[in-house]
C-alpha atoms as one frame of an Amber mdcrd trajectory, in Angstrom:
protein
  17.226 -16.879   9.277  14.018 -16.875  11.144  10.840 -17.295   9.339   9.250
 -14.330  10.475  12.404 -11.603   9.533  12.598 -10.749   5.655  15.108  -8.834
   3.536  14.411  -8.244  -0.242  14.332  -5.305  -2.753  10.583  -7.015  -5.189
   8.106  -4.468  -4.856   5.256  -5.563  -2.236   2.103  -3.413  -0.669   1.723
  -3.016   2.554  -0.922  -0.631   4.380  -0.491   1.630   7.348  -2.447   4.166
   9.491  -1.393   7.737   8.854  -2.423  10.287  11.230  -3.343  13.499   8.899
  -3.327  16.076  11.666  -0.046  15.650  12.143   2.281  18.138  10.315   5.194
  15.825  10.079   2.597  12.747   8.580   0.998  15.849   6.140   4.343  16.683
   4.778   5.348  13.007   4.204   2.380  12.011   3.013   1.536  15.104   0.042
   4.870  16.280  -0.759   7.594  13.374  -0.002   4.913  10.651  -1.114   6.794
   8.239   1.160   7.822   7.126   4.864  11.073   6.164   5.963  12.135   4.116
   9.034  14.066   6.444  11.315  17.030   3.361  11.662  18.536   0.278  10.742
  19.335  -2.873  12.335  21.872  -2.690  14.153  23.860  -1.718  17.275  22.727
   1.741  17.752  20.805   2.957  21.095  17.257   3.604  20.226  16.235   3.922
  24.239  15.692   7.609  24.927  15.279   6.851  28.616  16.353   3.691  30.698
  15.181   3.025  34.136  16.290   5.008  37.460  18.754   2.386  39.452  17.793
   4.670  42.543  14.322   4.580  42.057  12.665   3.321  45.292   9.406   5.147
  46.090   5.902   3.943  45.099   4.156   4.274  42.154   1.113   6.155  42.035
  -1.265   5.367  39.807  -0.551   8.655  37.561   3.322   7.316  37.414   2.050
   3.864  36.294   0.026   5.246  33.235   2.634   7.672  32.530   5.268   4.761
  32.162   3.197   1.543  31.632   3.324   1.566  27.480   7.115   2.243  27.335
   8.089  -0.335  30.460   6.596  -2.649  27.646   8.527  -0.996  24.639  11.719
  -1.011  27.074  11.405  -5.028  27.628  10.926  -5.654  24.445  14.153  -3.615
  23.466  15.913  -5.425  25.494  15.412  -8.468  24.139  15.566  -7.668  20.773
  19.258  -6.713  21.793  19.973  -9.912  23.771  18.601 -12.566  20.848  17.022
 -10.427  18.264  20.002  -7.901  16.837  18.783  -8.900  13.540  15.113  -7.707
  13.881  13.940  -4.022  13.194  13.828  -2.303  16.580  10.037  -1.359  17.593
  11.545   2.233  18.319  13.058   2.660  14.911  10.462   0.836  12.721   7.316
   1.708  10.511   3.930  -0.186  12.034   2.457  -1.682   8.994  -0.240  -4.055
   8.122  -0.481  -7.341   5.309  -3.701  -6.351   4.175  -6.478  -3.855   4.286
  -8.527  -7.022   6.531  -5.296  -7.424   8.930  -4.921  -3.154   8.908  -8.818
  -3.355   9.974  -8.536  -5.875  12.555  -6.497  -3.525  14.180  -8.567  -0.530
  14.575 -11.567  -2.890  15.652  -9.542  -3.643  18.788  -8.025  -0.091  18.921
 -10.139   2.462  18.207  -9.003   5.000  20.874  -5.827   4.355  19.168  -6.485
   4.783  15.720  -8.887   7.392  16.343  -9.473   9.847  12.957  -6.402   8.005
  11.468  -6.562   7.216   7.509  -5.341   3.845   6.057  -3.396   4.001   3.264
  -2.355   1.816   0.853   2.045   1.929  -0.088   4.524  -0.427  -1.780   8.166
  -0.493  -0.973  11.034   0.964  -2.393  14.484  -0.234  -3.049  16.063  -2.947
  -0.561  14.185  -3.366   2.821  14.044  -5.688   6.042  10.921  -6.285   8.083
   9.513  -9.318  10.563   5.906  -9.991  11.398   4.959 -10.459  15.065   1.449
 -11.008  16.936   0.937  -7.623  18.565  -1.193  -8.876  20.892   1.607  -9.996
  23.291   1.883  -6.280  23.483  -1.458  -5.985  24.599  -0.823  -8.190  27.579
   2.748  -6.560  28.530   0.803  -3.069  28.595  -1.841  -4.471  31.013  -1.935
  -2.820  34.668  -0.839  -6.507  35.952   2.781  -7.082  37.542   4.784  -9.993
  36.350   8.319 -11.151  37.368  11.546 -11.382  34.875  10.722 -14.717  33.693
   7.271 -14.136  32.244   8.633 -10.740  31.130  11.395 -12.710  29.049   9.232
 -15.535  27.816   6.423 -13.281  26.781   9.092 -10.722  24.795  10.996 -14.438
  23.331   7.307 -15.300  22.212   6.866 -11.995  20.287   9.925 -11.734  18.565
   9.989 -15.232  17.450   6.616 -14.534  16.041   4.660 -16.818  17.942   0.678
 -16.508  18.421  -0.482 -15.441  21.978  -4.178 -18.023  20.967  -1.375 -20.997
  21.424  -0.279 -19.532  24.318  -1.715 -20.516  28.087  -1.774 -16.680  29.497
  -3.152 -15.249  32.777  -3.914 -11.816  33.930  -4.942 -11.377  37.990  -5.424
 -15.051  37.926  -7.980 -15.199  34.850  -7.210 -17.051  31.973  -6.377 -14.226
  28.736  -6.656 -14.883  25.054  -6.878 -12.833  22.550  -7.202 -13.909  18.319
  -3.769 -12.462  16.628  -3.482  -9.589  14.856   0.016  -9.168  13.046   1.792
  -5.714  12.938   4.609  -5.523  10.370   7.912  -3.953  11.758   9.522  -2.009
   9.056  12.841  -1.023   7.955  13.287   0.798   4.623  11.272   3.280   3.063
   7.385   2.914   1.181   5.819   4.997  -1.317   2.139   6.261  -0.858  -0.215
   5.238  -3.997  -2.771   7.909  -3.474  -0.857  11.278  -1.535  -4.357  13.392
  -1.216  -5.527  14.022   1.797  -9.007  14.978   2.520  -9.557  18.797   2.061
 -10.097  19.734   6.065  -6.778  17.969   6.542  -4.553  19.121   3.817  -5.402
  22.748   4.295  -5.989  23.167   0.859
């Protein structure tokens, strides 16, 4: 087995971002007291759309920002598929975080992202499977930059193995790209919130 994939049932913390204007996080979060990955790993389709074979007009710049983040969930898919069966699926998974520091590190480099979000501190529950990965390689693959099938495939081999994009030699538009790591967990399973309160102007109470 890989040294980045794990499968055990010991209790561990983990943290995650929670989004508490969102009915669906809300309920979770104050009632259920827990997430749970929408899958497993294994065989099943988790692709809602796949590319158009007929596709052959151009792509305005509306289309490319429409499409740009899931062309870069869709490669990495595929991959996982090809060598990766084993791994949680990106589409299927909860994002986690180590630490509070790692959970952070995040938000520092993706504020428009996290936003108003709320990190929260949960442990697991019962058996589980997750792998660690450097999510900036997903930085670079959402980048408005083209890049033919081999870099595609070496860059989506480099995240699933778990590699580190800083050891990497990377260019975008012929400048050299780096970026520290930042490692998102990829969950399968279900965790348990320590603290289920939400801040009054969120919980509606």
């Amino acid at each position: 087995m890989s040294s980045n994939i794990f499968k055990d049932s010991k209790t561990r913390d983990f943290w995650v971002w929670i989004d508490p204007t969102n009915f669906m996080t809300k309920h979770q979060v104050t009632l259920a007291g827990s997430f749970t990955s929408a899958g497993t790993t294994d065989t099943q389709e988790n692709l809602m759309f796949t590319p158009n074979p007929n596709f052959r007009a151009a792509i305005s710049p509306f289309q490319s920002g429409l499409t740009i983040r899931y062309i870069a969930e869709y490669n990495l898919e595929i991959h996982r598929k090809h060598s990766f069966m084993n791994y949680p699926s990106r589409l299927q998974a909860i994002f986690l975080f180590d630490s509070e520091a790692e959970a952070n590190k995040y938000r520092e480099r993706h504020m428009a992202h996290v936003g108003n979000r709320l990190l929260k501190k949960v442990k697991t529950y019962a058996g589980y499977t997750f792998s660690r990965h450097d999510s900036s390689w997903v930085d670079f693959m959402r980048i408005g930059h083209s890049m033919d099938s081999d870099t595609i495939r070496t860059i989506s081999e480099s995240y699933w193995r778990g590699d580190a994009t800083a050891a990497n030699s990377l260019k975008s538009m012929g400048q050299d790209w780096s970026q520290d790591p930042i490692y998102e967990i990829l969950f399968i399973g279900r965790v348990d919130f320590y603290d289920k309160s939400l801040p009054i102007s969120q919980n509606g109470v």
